[in-house]
C-alpha positions as CSV (number, residue, x, y, z in Angstrom):
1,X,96.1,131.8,-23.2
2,X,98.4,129.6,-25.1
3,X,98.0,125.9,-25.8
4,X,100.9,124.8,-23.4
5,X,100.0,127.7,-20.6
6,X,96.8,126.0,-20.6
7,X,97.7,122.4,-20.8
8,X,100.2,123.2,-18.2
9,X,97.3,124.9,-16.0
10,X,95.1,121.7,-16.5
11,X,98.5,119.0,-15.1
12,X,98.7,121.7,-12.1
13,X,94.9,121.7,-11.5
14,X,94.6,117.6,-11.6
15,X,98.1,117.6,-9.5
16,X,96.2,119.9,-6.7
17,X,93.0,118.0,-6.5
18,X,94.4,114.8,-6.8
19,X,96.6,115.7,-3.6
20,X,93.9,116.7,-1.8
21,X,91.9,114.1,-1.5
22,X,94.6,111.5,-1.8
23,X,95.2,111.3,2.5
24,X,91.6,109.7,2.1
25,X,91.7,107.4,-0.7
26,X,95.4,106.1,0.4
27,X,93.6,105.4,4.1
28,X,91.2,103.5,2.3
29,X,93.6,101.7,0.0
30,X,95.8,100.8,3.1
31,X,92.6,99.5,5.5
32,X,93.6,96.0,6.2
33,X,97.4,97.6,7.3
34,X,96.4,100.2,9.3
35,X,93.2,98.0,11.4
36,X,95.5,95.4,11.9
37,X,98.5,98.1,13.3
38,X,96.4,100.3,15.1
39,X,93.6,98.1,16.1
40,X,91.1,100.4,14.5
41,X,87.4,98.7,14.4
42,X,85.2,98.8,11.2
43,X,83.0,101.7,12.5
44,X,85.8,103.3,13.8
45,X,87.6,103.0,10.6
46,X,84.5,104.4,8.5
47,X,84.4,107.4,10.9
48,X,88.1,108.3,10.1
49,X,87.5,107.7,6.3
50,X,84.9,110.5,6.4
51,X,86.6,113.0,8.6
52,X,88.7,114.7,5.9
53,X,84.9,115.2,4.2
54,X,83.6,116.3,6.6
55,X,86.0,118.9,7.0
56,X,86.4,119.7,3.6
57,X,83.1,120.7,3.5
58,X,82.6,122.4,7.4
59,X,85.2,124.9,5.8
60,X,85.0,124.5,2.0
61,X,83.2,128.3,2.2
62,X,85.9,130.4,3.8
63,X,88.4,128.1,2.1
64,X,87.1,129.5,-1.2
65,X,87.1,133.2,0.1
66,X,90.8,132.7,1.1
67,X,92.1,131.5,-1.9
68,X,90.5,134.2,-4.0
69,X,92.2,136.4,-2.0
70,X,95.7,134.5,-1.7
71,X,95.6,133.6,-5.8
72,X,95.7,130.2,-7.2
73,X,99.2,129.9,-7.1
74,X,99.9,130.6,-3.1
75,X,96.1,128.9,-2.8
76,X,98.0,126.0,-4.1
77,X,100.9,125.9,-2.3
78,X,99.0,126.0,1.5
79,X,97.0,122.7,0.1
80,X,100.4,121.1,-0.9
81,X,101.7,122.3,2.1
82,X,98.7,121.1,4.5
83,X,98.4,117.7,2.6
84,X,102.0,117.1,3.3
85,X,101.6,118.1,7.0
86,X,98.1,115.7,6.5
87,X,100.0,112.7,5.4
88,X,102.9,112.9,8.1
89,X,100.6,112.9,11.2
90,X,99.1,109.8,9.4
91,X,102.0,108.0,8.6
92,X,103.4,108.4,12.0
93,X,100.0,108.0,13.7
94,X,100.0,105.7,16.7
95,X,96.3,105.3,17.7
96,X,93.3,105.8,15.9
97,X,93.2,109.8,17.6
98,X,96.4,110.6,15.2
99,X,94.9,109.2,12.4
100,X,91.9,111.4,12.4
101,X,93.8,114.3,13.4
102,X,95.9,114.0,10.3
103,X,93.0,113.2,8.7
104,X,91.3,116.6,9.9
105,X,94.4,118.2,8.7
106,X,93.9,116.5,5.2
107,X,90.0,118.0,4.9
108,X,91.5,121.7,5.6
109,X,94.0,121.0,2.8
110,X,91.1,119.8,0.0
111,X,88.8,122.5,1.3
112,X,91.6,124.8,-0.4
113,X,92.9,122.3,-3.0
114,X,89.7,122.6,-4.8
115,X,88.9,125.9,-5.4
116,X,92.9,126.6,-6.1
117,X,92.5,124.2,-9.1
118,X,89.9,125.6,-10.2
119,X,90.7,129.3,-10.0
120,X,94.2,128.5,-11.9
121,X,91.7,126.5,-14.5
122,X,89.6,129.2,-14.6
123,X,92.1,131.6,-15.1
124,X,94.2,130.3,-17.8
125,X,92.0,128.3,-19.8
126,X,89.6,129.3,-22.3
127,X,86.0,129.3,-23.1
128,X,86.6,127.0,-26.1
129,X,89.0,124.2,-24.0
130,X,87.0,124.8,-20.3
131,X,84.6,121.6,-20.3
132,X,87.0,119.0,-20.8
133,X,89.8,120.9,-18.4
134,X,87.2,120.4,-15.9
135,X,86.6,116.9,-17.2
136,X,90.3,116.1,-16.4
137,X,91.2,118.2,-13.4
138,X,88.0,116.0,-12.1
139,X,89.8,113.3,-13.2
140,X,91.9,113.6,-10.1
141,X,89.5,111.1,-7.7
142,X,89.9,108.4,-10.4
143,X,94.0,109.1,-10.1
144,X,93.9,109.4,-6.4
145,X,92.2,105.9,-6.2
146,X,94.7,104.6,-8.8
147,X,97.7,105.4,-6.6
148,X,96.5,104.6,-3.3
149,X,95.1,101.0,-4.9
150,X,98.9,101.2,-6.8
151,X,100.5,101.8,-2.8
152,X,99.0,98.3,-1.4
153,X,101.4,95.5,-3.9
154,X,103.9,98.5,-4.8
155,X,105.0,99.6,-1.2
156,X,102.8,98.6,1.2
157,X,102.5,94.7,1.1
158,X,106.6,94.7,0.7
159,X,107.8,97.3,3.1
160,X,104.6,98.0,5.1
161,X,101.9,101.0,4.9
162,X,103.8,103.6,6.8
163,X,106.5,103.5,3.9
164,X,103.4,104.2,1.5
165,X,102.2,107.3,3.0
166,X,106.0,108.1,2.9
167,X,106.0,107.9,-0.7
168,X,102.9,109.9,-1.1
169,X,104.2,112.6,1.6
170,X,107.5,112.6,-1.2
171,X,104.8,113.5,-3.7
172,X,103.1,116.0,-1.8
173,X,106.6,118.0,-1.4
174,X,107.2,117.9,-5.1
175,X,103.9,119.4,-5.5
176,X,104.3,122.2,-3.2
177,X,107.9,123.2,-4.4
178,X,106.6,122.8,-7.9
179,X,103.9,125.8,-6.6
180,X,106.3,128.0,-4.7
181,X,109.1,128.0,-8.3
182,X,105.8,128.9,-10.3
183,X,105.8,132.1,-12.4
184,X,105.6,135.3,-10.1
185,X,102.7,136.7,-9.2
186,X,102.7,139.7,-11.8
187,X,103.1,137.3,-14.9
188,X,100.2,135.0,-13.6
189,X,98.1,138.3,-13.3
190,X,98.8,139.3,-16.5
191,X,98.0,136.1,-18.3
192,X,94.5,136.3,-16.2
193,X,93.8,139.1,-17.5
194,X,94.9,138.4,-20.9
195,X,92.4,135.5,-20.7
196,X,90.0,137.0,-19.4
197,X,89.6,140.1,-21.9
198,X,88.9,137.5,-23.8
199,X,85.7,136.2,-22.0
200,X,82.5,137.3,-22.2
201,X,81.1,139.0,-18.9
202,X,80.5,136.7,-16.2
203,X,76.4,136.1,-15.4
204,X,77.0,134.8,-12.0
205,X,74.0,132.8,-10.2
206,X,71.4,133.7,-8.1
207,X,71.7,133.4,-4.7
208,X,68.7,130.6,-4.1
209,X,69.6,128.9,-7.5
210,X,73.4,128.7,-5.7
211,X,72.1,127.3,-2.9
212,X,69.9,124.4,-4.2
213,X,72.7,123.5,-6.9
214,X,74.8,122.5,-3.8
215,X,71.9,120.9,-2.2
216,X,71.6,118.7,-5.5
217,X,75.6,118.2,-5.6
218,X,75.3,117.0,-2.0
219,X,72.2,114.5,-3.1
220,X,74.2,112.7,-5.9
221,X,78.0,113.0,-4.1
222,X,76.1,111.2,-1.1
223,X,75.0,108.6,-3.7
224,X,78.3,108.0,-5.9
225,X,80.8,107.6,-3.3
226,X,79.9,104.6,-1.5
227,X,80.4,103.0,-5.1
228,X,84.2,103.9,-4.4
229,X,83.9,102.0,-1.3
230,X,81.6,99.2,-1.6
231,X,81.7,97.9,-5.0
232,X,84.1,95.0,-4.4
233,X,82.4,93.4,-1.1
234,X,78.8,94.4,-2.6
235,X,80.3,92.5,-5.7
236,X,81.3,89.3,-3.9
237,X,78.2,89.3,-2.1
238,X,76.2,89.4,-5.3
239,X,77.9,86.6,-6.6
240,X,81.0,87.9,-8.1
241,X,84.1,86.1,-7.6
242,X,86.9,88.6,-5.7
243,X,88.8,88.6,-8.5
244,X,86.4,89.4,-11.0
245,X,85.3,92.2,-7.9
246,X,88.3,93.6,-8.3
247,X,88.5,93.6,-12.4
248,X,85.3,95.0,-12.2
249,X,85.9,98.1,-10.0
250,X,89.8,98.7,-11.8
251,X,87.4,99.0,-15.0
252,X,84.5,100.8,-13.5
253,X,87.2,103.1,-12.7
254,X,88.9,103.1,-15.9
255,X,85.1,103.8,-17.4
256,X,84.6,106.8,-15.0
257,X,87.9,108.6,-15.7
258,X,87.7,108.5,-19.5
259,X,83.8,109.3,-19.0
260,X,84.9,112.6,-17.5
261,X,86.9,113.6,-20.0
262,X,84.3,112.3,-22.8
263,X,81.7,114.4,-21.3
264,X,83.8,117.8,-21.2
265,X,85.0,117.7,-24.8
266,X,81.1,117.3,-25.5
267,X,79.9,120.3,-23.8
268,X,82.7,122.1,-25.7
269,X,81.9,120.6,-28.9
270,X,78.2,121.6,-27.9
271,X,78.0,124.7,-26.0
272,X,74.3,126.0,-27.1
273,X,73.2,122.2,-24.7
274,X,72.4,123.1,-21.3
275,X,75.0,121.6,-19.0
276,X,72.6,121.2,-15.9
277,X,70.2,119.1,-18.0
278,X,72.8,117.1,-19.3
279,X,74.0,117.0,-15.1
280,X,70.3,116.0,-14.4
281,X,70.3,113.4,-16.9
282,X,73.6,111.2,-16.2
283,X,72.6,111.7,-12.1
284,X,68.8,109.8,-13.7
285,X,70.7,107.2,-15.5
286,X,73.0,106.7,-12.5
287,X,69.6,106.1,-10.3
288,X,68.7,103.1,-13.3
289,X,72.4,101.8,-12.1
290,X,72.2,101.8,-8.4
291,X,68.5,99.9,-8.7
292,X,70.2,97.3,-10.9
293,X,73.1,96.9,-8.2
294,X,70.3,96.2,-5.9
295,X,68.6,93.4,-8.1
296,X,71.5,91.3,-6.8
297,X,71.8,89.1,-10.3
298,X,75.6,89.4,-11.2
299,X,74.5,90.3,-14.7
300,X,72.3,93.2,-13.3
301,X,75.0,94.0,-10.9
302,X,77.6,94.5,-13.4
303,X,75.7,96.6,-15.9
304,X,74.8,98.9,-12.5
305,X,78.6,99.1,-12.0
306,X,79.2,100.3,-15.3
307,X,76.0,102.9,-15.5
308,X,77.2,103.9,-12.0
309,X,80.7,104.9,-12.8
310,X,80.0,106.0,-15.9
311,X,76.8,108.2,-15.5
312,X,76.0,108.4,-11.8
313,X,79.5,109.7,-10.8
314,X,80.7,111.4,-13.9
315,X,79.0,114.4,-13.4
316,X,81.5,116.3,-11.3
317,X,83.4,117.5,-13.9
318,X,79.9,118.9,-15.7
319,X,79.0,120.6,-12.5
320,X,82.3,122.5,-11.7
321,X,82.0,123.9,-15.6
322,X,78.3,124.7,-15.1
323,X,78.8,127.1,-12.5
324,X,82.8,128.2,-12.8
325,X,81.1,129.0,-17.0
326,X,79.1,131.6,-15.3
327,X,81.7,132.7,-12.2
328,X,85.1,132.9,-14.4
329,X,85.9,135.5,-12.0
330,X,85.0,134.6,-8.6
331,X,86.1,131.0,-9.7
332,X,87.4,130.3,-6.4
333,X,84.6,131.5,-4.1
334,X,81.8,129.7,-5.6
335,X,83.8,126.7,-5.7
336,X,83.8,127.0,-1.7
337,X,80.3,127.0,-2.2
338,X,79.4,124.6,-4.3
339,X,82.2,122.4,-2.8
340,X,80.6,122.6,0.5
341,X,77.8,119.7,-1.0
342,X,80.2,117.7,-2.9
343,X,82.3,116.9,0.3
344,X,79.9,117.0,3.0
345,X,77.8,114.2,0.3
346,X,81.1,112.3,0.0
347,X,81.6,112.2,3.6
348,X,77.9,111.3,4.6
349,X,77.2,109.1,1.9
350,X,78.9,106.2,2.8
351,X,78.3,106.3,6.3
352,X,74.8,106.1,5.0
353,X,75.2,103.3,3.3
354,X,77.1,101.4,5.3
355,X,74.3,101.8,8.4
356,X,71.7,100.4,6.0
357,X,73.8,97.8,4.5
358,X,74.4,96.8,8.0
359,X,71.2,97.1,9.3
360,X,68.8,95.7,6.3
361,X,71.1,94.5,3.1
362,X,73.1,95.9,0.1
363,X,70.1,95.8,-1.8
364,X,68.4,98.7,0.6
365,X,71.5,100.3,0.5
366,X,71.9,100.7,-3.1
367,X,68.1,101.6,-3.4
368,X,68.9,104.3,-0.8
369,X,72.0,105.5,-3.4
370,X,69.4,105.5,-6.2
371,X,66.8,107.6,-3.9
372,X,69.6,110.0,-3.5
373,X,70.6,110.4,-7.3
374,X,66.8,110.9,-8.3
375,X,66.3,113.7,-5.7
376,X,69.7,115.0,-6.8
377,X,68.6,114.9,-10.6
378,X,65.5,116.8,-9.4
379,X,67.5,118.9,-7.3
380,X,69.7,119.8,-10.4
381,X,66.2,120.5,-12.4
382,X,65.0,122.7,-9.9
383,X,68.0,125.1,-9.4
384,X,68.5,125.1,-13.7
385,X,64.1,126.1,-13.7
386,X,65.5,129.5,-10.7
387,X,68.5,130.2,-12.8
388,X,66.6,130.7,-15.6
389,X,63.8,132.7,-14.1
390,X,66.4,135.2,-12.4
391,X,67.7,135.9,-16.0
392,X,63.9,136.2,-17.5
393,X,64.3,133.4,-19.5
394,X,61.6,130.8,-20.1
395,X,60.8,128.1,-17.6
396,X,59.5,124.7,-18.1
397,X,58.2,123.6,-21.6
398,X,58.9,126.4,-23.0
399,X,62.6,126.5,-22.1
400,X,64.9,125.1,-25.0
401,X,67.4,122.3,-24.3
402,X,69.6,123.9,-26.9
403,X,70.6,126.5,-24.4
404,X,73.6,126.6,-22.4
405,X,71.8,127.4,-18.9
């Protein structure tokens, strides 16, 4: 595929995912509004934050199977179209109800976001270029935190959070009529193809290696996320001032966007290194970051921000590559998969967190986070150890790290 076919496939891939998981980070972003308006409690609240997660990832699975069948284009389209639908229930929600329901509505629409970006990345972008389009369409979580922290002094503090959401529902309809004037079907098809003749055969993954990969991306999306959530007010309780809280996370977030995009053009540059090591290793060094969080010393605190954006949630990218590499294909399917332990993690982790911050401290709750990332690592290990032994490779010492499973 062409340079600009494939740069274009990367802004549309990054445009998808960002919208479907922008209903939850604007929510977030918008907190102090919406409690105050609809007289949402704190647990309540938290609830409703993970509900378009938990979704996501009940029906991540049949998401995928449906989009492989509808094509990344129309895949695209029904997420724009449900995320729009999402962010009208919520910015004319009236009790806390509506705002889960459009919540709800918002996990159906990134349970077929994701594996639509993917497929059209998949599909239109080649071996050489296809770690750091994943680093960038991953991008997306950074961005969607960026605009929903961007709503709050834009829109939100001046004309009140319901005009926010309205921007974003503005965005949402750009999106999706930007999807239904794509190219037709039969040109997209042909472009696959042509990409694809280019590829070697897929190698797909064993079933059980499948299955404990997402088991691992549940482990270390159950520890990143709370860092999305709790830095700040973990930060001022360590001793931060609020301003420097907020400095902090704006360049934590800064750190883990460019981070993603760092780490793709590596594993392009270096395609003979085994990604799932490489997944293993920034999930171990985010487990050294949550444990300094938890020392509670702002100096130790900060450093833990920085590993923990820019390791310990940076892997995302790394892990859609690793197993789309292997499944150019069926790009969209084993996304549902795989996708299924990112957002169930995402939705569980910080209710996690939040319990044992409540119960015990922030220290227990960021040594929980770096339990989580050390079993993931492991996790990550494990799977890499049954990929290879389905393909007869060697196991253990004697595998090479200069190999790209």
């Amino acid at each position: 595929m062409d340079g600009g076919g494939a740069a274009r496939a990367v802004v549309r891939a990054v445009s998808v995912s960002a919208l479907g998981v922008l209903p939850a980070f604007l929510v977030g972003a918008l907190a102090v509004q919406i409690r105050a308006d609809l007289d949402v409690g704190l647990g309540l609240f938290g609830l409703a934050a993970a509900t378009l997660f938990a979704v996501s990832g009940a029906l991540a699975r049949p998401a995928g199977r449906l989009v492989q069948r509808l094509g990344s284009r129309r895949g695209a389209a029904l997420a724009a179209a449900l995320a729009t639908t999402s962010l009208t229930v919520i910015g004319l929600a009236g009790s806390p109800a509506a705002l889960m329901a459009g919540l709800a509505v918002g996990g159906l629409g990134n349970a077929v976001a994701q594996p639509s970006a993917n497929a059209v990345v998949s599909e239109l972008v080649t071996d050489a270029r296809l770690g750091v389009a994943f680093g960038i369409k991953q991008s997306s979580i950074p961005a969607a935190t960026l605009l929903g922290g961007l709503a709050v002094p834009g829109i939100a503090l001046v004309a009140g959070w319901r005009w926010a959401v309205a921007g974003a529902v503005a965005l949402a309809l750009l999106l999706l009529l930007a999807s239904l004037a794509g190219r037709e079907a039969g040109q997209r098809a042909a472009a696959a193809r042509e990409a694809a003749g280019a590829r070697a055969p897929d190698r797909g993954l064993p079933r059980g290696g499948l299955v404990v990969l997402t088991l691992g991306g549940f482990l270390g999306s159950a520890a990143a996320t709370p860092t999305g959530v709790f830095l700040v007010d973990s930060a001022v309780a360590a001793g931060v001032g609020a301003g420097a809280a907020g400095l902090l996370f704006a360049g934590c977030s800064v750190l883990g966007l460019a981070s993603r995009v760092g780490y793709g053009m590596f594993v392009d540059r270096h395609p003979a290194r085994s990604a799932y090591l490489f997944i293993a290793n920034l999930l171990t060094l985010g487990t050294l970051g949550y444990a300094l969080m938890a020392v509670g010393a702002v100096p130790a605190f900060v450093a833990g921000g920085v590993l923990a954006y820019g390791a310990g949630w940076a892997w995302t990218g790394l892990f859609h590559f690793a197993v789309i590499r292997d499944n150019r294909g069926a790009a969209a399917s084993v996304t549902g998969s795989v996708q299924t332990g990112l957002s169930l993690g995402a939705a569980s982790g910080p209710l996690l967190f939040g319990v044992v911050a409540e119960a015990a401290s922030y220290s227990a709750a960021w040594l929980t986070a770096a339990a989580l990332s050390l079993a993931g690592a492991v996790t990550v290990r494990v799977s890499r150890r049954m990929v290879r032994r389905s393909r007869g490779l060697p196991v253990g010492r004697r595998a090479r790290v200069l190999d790209p499973t």
